[in-house]
GULO-157270 format. One record per residue (C-alpha): residue number from 1; residue in one letter; x, z, y. Coordinates in pm, whole numbers, plus 50000, padded with zeros to 5 digits. Layout:
! residues N
   i aa    c1    c3    c2
 NUM  A     X     Z     Y
...
! end
This chain:
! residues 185
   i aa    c1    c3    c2
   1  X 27701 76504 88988
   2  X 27938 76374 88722
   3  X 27683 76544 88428
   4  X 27404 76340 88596
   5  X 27629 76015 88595
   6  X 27739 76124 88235
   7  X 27345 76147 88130
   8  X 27269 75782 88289
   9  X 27546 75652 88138
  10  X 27445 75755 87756
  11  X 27105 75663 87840
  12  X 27180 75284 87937
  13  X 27440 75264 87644
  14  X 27153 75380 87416
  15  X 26918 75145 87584
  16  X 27131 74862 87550
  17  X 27201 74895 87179
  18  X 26800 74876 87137
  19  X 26779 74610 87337
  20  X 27031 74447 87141
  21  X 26797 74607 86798
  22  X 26496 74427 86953
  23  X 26648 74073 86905
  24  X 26550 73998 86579
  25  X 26816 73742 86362
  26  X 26656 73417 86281
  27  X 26952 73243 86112
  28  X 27266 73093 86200
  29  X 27378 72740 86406
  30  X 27714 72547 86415
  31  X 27765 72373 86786
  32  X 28081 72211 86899
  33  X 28115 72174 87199
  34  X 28385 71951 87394
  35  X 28406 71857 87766
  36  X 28553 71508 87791
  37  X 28739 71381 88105
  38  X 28832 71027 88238
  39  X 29188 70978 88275
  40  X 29223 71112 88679
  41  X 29083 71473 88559
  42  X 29233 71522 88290
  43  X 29512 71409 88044
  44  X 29429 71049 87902
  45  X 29423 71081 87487
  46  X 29538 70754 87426
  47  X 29180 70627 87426
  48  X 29080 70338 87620
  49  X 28899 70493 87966
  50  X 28739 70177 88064
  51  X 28333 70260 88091
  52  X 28421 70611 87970
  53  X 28272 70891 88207
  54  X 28291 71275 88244
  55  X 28046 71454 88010
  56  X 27978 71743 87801
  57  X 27906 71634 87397
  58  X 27734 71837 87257
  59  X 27731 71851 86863
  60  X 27450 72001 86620
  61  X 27633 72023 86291
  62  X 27401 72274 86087
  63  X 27231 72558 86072
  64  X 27270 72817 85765
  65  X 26966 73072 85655
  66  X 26721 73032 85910
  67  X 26374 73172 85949
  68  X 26122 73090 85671
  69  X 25825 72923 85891
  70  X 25607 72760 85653
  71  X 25398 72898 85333
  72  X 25634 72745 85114
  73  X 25921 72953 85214
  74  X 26076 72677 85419
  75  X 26080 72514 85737
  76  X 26083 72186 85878
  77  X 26365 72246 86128
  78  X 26504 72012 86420
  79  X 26725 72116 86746
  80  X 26646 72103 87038
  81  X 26912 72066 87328
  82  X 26880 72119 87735
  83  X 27111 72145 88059
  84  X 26996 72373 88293
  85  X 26908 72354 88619
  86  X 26723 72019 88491
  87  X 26572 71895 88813
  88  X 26503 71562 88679
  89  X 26376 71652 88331
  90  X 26613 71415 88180
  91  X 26823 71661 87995
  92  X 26606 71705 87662
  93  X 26753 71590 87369
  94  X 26619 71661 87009
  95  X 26745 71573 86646
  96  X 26579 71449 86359
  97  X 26341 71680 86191
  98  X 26514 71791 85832
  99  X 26209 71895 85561
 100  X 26165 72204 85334
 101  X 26546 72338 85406
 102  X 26641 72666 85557
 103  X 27005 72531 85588
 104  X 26942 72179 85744
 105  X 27244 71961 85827
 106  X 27200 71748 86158
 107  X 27543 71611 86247
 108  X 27417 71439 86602
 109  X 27591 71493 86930
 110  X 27435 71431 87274
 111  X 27625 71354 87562
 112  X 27575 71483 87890
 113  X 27693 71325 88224
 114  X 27851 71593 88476
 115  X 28146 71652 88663
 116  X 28363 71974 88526
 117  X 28330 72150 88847
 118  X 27904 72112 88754
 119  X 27942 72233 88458
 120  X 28047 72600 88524
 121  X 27679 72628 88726
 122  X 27478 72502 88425
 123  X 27352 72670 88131
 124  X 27340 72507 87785
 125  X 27007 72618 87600
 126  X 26963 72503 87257
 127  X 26677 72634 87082
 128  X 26594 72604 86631
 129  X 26195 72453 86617
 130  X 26005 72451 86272
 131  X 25809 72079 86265
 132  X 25417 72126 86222
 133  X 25192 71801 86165
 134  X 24902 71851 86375
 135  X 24956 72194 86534
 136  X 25216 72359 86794
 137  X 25563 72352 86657
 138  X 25717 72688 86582
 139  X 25995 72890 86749
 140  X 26235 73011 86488
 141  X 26558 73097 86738
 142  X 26797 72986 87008
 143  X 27055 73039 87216
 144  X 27180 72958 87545
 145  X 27536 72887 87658
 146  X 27668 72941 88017
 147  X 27968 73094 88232
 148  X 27630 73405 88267
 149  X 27631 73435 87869
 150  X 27743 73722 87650
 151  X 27971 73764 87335
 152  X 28044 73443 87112
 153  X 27841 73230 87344
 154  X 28031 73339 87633
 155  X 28357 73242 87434
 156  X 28258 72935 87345
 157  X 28129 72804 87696
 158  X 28504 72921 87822
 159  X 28685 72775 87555
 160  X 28528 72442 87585
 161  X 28588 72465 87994
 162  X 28927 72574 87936
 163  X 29049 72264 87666
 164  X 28915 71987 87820
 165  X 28894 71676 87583
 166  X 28900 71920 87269
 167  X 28634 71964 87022
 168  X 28538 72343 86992
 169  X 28330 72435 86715
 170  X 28116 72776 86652
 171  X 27907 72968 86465
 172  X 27617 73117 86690
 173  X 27364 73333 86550
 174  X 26966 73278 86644
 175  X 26774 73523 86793
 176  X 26396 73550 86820
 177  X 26408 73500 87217
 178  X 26337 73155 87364
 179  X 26593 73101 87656
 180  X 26332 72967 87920
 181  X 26219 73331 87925
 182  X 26526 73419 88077
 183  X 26661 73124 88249
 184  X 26412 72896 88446
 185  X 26442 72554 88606
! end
């Protein structure tokens, strides 16, 4: 019995390293992240809470050598950002398209309304797109951030959750898997 449970282990340590092979790099992204509070869940900063709500902001710095996409040996790149489960389809948020760059620099944040007890059921996908006048946009990488994630991502997610009201930024790296092939609405 153990030999058997010896042999299935190897096997699904193999198998995950090529699964892990399979995901092709397609460049690099830099999101902060920062969960901010009102004043009665969480510390008050000094900043005025009038009008201010709970909310997740979200910030697309840059990305660094991405997928070339185009004939030129660029892309047109822009980000876009969703919360999932997105009943409503109001969650969509996109940045500005950058042209001919492989290392585009966004700086835009997007703020998302939600309670901190939400937020450890959601799942942050944000996915790399290459701009294309007059035919389908292409995929060049993503990836998704949730309390369900793996590795950096996983970090991330828990540092943000863990220092509310503090800006946590991090490098992720693109893979060649969109995130609504995993994660569905």
């Amino acid at each position: 019995m153990n030999a058997a449970l010896r042999g299935i282990s190897c096997y699904l340590k193999e198998w995950e390293s090529e699964q892990q092979r399979s995901l092709e790099e397609r460049g690099r992204l830099l999101l902060s992240l920062q969960f901010l509070p009102t004043s009665s869940e969480g510390e008050n900063d000094g900043q005025p809470t009038e009008g201010r709500r709970n909310g997740l902001c979200v910030g697309v710095r840059r990305c660094a050598h991405l997928a070339a996409m185009d004939v030129n040996g660029f892309s047109d790149p822009y980000v876009k950002t969703y919360l999932k489960p997105d009943l409503h389809k109001k969650s969509k948020h996109k940045t500005a398209v950058i042209k001919k760059t492989l290392n585009p620099e966004f700086n835009e944040e997007f703020f998302y309304e939600i309670s901190f007890s939400e937020l450890s059921s959601k799942t942050l996908e944000v996915t790399v797109w290459d701009y294309d006048l007059g035919k389908s946009n292409d995929f060049i990488g993503g990836v998704t951030l949730s309390c369900h994630s793996q590795g950096d991502a996983l970090r991330h997610w828990v540092d943000c959750l863990k220092n509310k009201g503090k800006k946590v930024e991090r490098w992720h790296t693109l893979t060649n898997e969109l995130p609504g092939s995993i994660y569905h609405d």
